[in-house]
C-alpha angles and dihedrals in degrees: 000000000000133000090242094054114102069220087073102030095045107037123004099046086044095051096047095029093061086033093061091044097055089041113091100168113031112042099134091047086051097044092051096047094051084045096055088046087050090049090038091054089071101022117034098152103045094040082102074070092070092035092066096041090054092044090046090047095044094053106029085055092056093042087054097047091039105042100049103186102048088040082121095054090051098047092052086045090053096040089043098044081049101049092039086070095050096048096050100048098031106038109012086099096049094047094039100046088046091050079045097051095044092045088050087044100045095042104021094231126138104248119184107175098113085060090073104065097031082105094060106121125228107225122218113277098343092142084056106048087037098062090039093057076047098051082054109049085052089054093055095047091056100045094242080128151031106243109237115249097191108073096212090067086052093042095052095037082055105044100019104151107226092067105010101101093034115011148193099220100245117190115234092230097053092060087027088111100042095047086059091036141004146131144212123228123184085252090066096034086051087050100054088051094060093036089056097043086053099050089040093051084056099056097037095035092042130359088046089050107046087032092074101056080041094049088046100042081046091052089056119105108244083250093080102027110115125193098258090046085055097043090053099049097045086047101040087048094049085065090034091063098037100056088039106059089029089047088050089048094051088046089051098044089039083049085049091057091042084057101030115271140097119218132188125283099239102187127050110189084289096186102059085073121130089210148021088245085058094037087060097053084052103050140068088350101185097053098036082057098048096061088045089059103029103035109011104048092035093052080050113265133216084333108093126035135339097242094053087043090063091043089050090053091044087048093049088052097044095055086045094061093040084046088063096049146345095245138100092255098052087050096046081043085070100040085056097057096045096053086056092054105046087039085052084050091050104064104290089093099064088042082054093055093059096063129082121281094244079053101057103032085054083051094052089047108047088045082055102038086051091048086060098057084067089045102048097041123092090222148020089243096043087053099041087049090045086055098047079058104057097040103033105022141272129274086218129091127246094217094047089045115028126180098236092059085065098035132047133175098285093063103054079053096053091038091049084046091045083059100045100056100035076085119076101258090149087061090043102054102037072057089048089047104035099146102347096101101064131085110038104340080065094095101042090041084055093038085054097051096040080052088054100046095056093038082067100039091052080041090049088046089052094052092042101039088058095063105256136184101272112171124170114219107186093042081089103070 
């Protein structure tokens, strides 16, 4: 079920939505049963997944406030037990066909063994609520939070729905006093509303729109792929990526106010950066800091050498990429960010400074618009061959393969919005209209935006109701 489905918008968000309004007592019970039906929905069978990373993380938290000197024993049992779920449904394969590919190359031999866990299933979201039950278990050990003693706040911190399947990454101290108490007034119902039609109107009015020419161009052998084709679907994609996940994480944190809960922002106009280093802290916030607290810090940081400060950071990358899929791109996706930013610390940030601003905002983008060929490709070779393409020419013909047969209208008017509104217009207008919209311009400035807002749902429903093409990236992961 996903938050672009008249499924979803029609059905299940009424239902629990009034549901949670007319409960008193028993918010949390109500919440987590309408999660497990949302995650059961798409994933009936490996929702035993979820089960054991709630149970690990519930009993492992108390062990570790409660038996003090073998707190350590307890903390590597729950991160390991954690971790163990996610290794074996998300890389066994990985690990297991490429072990399989160096013993037949080195012997010769005919070795089958990865065969017999191509079958192994990734659950929905289960990088997400792993690191989350993580996350968790790490708070507790250092005493940055209380460890729950009733299951059910666990259970629903855990598998919440608006941010189960794609985050973002919420800690569990930031939500610990609204999961034992919150409530819900017109003003922040009103809010997540907004919130969600906002993040909606991203995903149905851009990132499915220009996802379809994108997905098509992608689906070409490198054979037929021009460099216009190429240009249009790397660029098209790096929009594509960016408003739906972006879109997903504003549904789910306008879904948390509507249920009483603020959750982290988790992009910042990342594009309008001026480096990779800034891009990082811009996108994808929830994840980026994780790793900085759970991975970068821990391994040390910026405190030791210079030397170890550039591998931490390498390290950190290089998890990152893993962390989005079990494949070579998504490794040397990783690799690749993490070179820009040791070789920024190293000195290219300050020559980087001294360009124009036009200079070093094109330098941010086309690092970044190259780093998601790999990680849009299925291969190395598909993505070395894609750029080729876009740098050096295609091995395609234009009259074989014209643009016009990929993109049609609606895309160059998604594109030109996707532009639009990778900027921070929402920051530049509420400084535009800092106290000019009180007094008597209030009502007609509230009337305009409620106008707005249902103008792009009714546009949204349009869009969905027709049948169009509506991925989930991030579902993936």
């Amino acid at each position: 079920m996903v938050f672009s489905s008249t499924l979803f918008l029609f059905y299940f968000l009424p239902a629990i939505v009034v549901a949670s309004f007319l409960s008193k007592k028993h918010k949390n019970l109500l919440l987590l049963m309408g999660s497990l039906v949302f995650y059961a929905w798409g994933e009936t069978r490996y929702i035993i997944v979820l089960f054991y990373c709630i149970l690990v993380s519930y009993a492992c938290a108390l062990l570790i406030e409660r038996k003090h000197r073998s707190r350590n024993f307890y903390i590597s049992v729950g991160i390991f037990l954690n971790l163990l779920a996610l290794v074996i449904f998300k890389y066994i394969y990985f690990f297991s066909s490429n072990l399989q590919a160096l013993l037949n190359s080195m012997t010769g031999g005919q070795f089958t063994f990865a065969e017999q866990v191509a079958d192994i299933h990734l659950p929905l979201g289960i990088s997400f609520f792993t690191f989350q039950a993580i996350s968790y278990l790490i708070d507790v050990y250092r005493a940055q939070t209380v460890a729950a003693t009733n299951p059910l706040n666990v259970a629903l911190y855990i598998s919440m729905f608006p941010q189960l399947v794609a985050g973002p990454i919420v800690r569990y101290h930031t939500i610990a006093e609204e999961l034992r108490e919150r409530s819900v007034d017109r003003g922040m119902l009103a809010e997540g509303i907004r919130v969600f039609i906002f993040g909606l109107s991203q995903k149905a009015l851009i990132a499915n729109i220009v996802a379809l020419p994108v997905d098509n161009i992608y689906a070409l052998p490198l054979s037929e792929i021009t460099t216009p084709l190429a240009w249009t679907a790397a660029l098209g994609y790096t929009l594509q990526i960016f408003f739906d996940f972006a879109g997903y994480s504003n549904m789910a944190i306008g879904l948390g106010l509507m249920f009483g809960f603020h959750f982290p922002i988790n992009f910042n106009a990342p594009y309008i950066s001026q480096s990779v280093t800034e891009f990082w802290r811009r996108w994808h916030i929830s994840l980026s800091s994780w790793f900085k607290d759970y991975l970068y810090i821990p391994l040390g940081g910026n405190r030791r050498s210079t030397v170890r400060t550039y591998v931490n950071l390498w390290t950190v990358f290089v998890l990152c990429g893993v962390w989005h899929g079990a494949s070579w791109n998504f490794l040397f996706w990783g690799v690749y960010h993490g070179f820009f930013l040791v070789v920024e610390r190293m000195g290219l940030a300050k020559l980087i400074r001294k360009l124009p601003r036009m200079v070093r905002h094109a330098y941010l983008l086309l690092a970044v618009v190259i780093g998601w060929v790999f990680f849009r490709a299925e291969t190395m070779t598909y993505a070395l061959g894609f750029l080729k393409a876009m740098f050096l020419g295609g091995q395609g013909s234009s009259l074989d393969r014209p643009l016009a047969m990929y993109v049609l209208n609606d895309f160059y008017l998604a594109f030109a919005a996707g532009v639009l509104f990778s900027m921070p217009l929402k920051d530049f207008f509420r400084e535009r209209l800092a106290g000019k919209t009180c007094g008597p311009l209030a009502p007609l400035a509230d009337t305009v935006c409620l106008g707005c807002q249902l103008g792009l749902f009714v546009l949204c429903i349009l869009f969905i109701s027709s049948g169009a093409h509506n991925p989930f990236i991030y579902f993936r992961f």
